[in-house]
N, C-alpha and C positions, 0 to 999 in steps of 0.2 A: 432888850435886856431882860424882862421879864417875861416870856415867850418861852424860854428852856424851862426850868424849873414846871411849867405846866403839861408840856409833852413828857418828859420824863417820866412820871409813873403812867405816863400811856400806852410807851416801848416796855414796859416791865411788867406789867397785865399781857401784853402779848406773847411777849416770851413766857410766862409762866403757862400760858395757855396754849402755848406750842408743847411746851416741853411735858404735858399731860395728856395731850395726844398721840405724841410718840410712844409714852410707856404702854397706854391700851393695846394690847394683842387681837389682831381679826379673829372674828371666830372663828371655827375651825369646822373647815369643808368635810363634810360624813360623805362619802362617794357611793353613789348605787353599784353594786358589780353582780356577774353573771356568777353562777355557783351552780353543784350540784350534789346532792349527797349522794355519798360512797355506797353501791349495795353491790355486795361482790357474785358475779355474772354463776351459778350454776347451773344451767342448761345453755344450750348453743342451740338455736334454729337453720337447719338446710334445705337450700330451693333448689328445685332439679326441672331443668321445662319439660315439658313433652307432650304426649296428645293424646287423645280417648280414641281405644279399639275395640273391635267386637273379639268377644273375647271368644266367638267360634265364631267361625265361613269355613263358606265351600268354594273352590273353583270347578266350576260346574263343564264338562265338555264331553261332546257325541262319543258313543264306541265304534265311530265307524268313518270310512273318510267319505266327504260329500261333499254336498256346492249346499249350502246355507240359502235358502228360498224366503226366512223369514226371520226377523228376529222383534218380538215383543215390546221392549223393555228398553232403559237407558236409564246412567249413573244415576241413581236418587230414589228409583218408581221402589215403590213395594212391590213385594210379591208372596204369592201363599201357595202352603202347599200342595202340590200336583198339576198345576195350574200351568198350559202349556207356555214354556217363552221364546224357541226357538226351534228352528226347525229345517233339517234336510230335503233333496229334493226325494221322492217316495217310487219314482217311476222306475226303473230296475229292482227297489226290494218289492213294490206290490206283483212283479213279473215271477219273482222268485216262488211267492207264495203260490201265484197261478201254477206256475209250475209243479209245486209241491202238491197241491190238489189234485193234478193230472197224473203223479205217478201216484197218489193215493186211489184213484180211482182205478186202475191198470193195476196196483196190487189187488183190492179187494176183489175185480174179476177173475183175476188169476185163480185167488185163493177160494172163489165159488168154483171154478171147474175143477180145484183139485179136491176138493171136501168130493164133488158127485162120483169122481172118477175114486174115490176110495171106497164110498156109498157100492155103486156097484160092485170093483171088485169084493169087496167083504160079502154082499149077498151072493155071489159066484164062489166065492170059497166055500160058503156054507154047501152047496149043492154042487161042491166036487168038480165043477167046472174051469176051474182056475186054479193058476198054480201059489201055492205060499209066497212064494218071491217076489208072483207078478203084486200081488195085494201089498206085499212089505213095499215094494218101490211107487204103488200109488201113494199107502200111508205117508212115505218119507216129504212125497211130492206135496202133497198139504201141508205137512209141516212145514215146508218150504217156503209154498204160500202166505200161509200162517204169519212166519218170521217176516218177510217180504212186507205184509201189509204193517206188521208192528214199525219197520223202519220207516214208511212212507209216514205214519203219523208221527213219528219224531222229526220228521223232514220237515213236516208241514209246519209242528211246534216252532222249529228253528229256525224257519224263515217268519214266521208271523214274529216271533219276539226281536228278530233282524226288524221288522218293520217296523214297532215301537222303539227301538232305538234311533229312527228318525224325528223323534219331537223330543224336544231337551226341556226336561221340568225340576224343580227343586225340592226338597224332603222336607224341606222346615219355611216358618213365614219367617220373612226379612227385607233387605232392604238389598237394592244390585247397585254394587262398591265401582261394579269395574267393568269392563266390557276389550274383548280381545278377539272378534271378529265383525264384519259386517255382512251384508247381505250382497248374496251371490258370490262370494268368497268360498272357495274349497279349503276345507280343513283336514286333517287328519286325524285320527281314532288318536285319544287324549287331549288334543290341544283345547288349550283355557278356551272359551268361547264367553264365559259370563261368573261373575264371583259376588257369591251371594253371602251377604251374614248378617247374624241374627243381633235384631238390635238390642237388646237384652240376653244376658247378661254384659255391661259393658266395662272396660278397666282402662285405664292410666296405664301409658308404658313410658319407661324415661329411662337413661343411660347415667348409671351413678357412680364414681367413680371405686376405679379398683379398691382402695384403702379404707373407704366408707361402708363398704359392704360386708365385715368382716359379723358384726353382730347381728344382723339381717336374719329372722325368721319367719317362717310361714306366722303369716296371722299380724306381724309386725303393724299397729296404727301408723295412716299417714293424712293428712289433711289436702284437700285437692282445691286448687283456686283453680277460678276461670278467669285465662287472664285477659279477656274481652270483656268481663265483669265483674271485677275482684270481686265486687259484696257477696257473690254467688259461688257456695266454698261446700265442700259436701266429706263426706271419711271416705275412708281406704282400707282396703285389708292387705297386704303382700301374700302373692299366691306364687307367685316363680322369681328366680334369681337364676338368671341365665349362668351354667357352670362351669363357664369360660368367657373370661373378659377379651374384648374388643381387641386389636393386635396394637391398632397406632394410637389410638384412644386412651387405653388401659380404662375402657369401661365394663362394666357389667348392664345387660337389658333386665331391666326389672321388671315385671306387671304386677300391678295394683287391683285389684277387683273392687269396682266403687258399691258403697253401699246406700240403697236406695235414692240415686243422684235425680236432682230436677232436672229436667227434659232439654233444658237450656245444656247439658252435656251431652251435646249431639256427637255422633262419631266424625271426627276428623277434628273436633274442638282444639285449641291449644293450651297445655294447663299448665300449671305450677302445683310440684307435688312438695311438701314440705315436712319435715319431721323434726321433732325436738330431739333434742339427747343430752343425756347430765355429763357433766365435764368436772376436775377439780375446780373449788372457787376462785375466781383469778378478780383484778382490779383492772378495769380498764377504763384509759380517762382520753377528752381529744388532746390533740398534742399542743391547742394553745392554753393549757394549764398548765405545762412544761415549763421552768424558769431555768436555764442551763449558765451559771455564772462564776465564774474562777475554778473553772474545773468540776464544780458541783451539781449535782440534778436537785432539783426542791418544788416544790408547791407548796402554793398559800392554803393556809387553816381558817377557815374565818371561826375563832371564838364563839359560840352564840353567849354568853353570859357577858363581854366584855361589847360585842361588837366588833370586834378589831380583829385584825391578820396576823399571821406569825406564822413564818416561813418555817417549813418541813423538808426535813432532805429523804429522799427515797432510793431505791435500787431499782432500776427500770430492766425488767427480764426480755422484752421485745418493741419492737417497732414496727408500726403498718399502715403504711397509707397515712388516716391524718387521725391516728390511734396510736396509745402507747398502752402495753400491761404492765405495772406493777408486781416486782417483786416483794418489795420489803417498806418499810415506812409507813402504811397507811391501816386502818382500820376501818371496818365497816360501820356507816353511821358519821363520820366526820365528812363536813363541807368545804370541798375544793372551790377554788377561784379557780374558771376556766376562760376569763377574758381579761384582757387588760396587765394583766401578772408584774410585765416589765416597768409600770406607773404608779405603783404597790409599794410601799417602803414600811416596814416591821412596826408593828404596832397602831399602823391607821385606822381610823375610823372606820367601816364600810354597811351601807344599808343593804338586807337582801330584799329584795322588789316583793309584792304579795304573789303569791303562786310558790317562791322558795324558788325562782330562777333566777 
């Protein structure tokens, strides 16, 4: 009987002390989020591939047609000027010159017995012994000679510079790109035999498309990566804009003329040419900053004075890929939530992490 009365204020300390832990509120979770501040984009950057050329060669080939007896050289070697790298076979044009010496010699004798036979008639005119006409047709006959020996030495000219056309050499020092005969192979008078060019000056060519190229001038800067070793990046000058674009393509060939590039832009390299260009200021944000809800487009503000978020509605002018621009709503300089958005509820707490991401 006396056992109640002593538990009794014991149940009633516990309920009070229930009922004082309920009223206490958890503190209240601050959530780290991603963010980024607004700086609205006024230049655009453009990549275009393409590859390092000499910006002058020659395709080098005989003026005559032959069987190829030798050929120097292969894709890579250097080569300087005058400096033999191939060559025909020589035995018909060295014939030719023999020949040409044979009728030069068979003129000059000629042309010694018509000088003596005019020698005499002229001293036989003198002393009446001879007639006018017989001397006029000796004179003619020397002349004849005369002319006769002149064409043997253009004979001879023409076959020895025929013979130099049997050794194929280059005008300039460079490097041989190409190669388009081998040895003992007959060619013909013109065909490519060997394509030389000169390793300096060298330029970037890249194909850029038709509607890019409208503001494109001689001199235009362009920055060139190597894209076998990005850190290795050198300028550019635009020298030519090819003045008809590509048919299936709609491109234009551009060449670049590098300026003073390291040697690491070898010809054949593969580059990346890139250029800036200013554009109107536009907003662009990723698209998981995008909160699309009852019909509405918005992104989170994070306050910095408050700490907290407060939903912003915008007009989004396009879509792309895992990008959205910005029409209307936003200002440069305010901090978008770009993660997390749909976990967000107006007025939360949120921490931005150090760095301001």
């Amino acid at each position: 009987m006396n056992r109640l009365p002593r538990i009794a204020p014991v149940l009633i300390l516990a309920a009070l002390a229930g009922c004082s832990r309920s009223e206490d509120k958890p503190p209240e979770v601050i959530r780290p989020v991603l963010s980024v501040v607004i700086e609205p984009k006024t230049v655009e950057t453009f990549g275009f591939a393409g590859s390092v050329e000499p910006q002058y060669s020659a395709d080098l080939a005989f003026r005559l047609l032959g069987r190829v007896v030798s050929r120097d050289v292969k894709v890579g070697d250097l080569v300087t000027k005058g400096t033999t790298i191939a060559a025909l076979d020589p035995t018909a044009l060295e014939l030719a010159v023999q020949a040409s010496k044979a009728d030069l010699s068979n003129a000059q004798a000629q042309f010694t017995n018509a000088a003596a036979s005019e020698d005499r008639q002229r001293q036989l005119l003198a002393s009446a012994d001879t007639s006018q006409a017989t001397f006029d047709a000796a004179q003619q006959a020397r002349q004849a000679a005369q002319a006769g020996v002149e064409r043997a030495y253009a004979a001879l000219a023409k076959s020895q510079e025929q013979l130099g056309y049997a050794r194929l050499f280059s005008d300039f020092d460079g490097v041989v790109t190409a190669t388009g005969a081998e040895v003992g192979q007959t060619v013909s008078a013109g065909q490519t035999v060997i394509t030389v060019a000169r390793t300096d000056p060298r330029e970037a060519v890249v194909d850029i498309p038709d509607q890019l190229t409208g503001d494109l001038t001689v001199g235009t800067p362009f920055e060139i990566i190597l894209q076998s070793l990005p850190t290795i990046k050198t300028d550019a000058r635009l020298r030519e804009v090819a003045p008809q674009s590509e048919g299936s393509t709609r491109t234009r060939r551009v060449r670049l003329t590098l300026v003073n590039p390291p040697a690491a832009f070898r010809l054949g390299s593969t580059i990346t040419a890139t250029r800036m260009t200013k554009v109107t200021p536009t907003i662009e944000l990723p698209m998981s900053a995008l909160l699309e809800k009852n019909g509405s487009q918005k992104v989170w503000i994070v306050d910095p004075q408050s700490s907290s978020v407060r939903s912003r509605e915008i007009k989004i002018a396009s879509k792309s890929g895992g990008s959205f621009t910005v029409a209307e709503g936003l200002e440069a300089g305010m901090r978008v939530v770009t993660a997390g958005v749909h976990s967000l509820s107006e007025g939360q707490k949120v921490k931005i992490p150090e760095g301001g991401v």
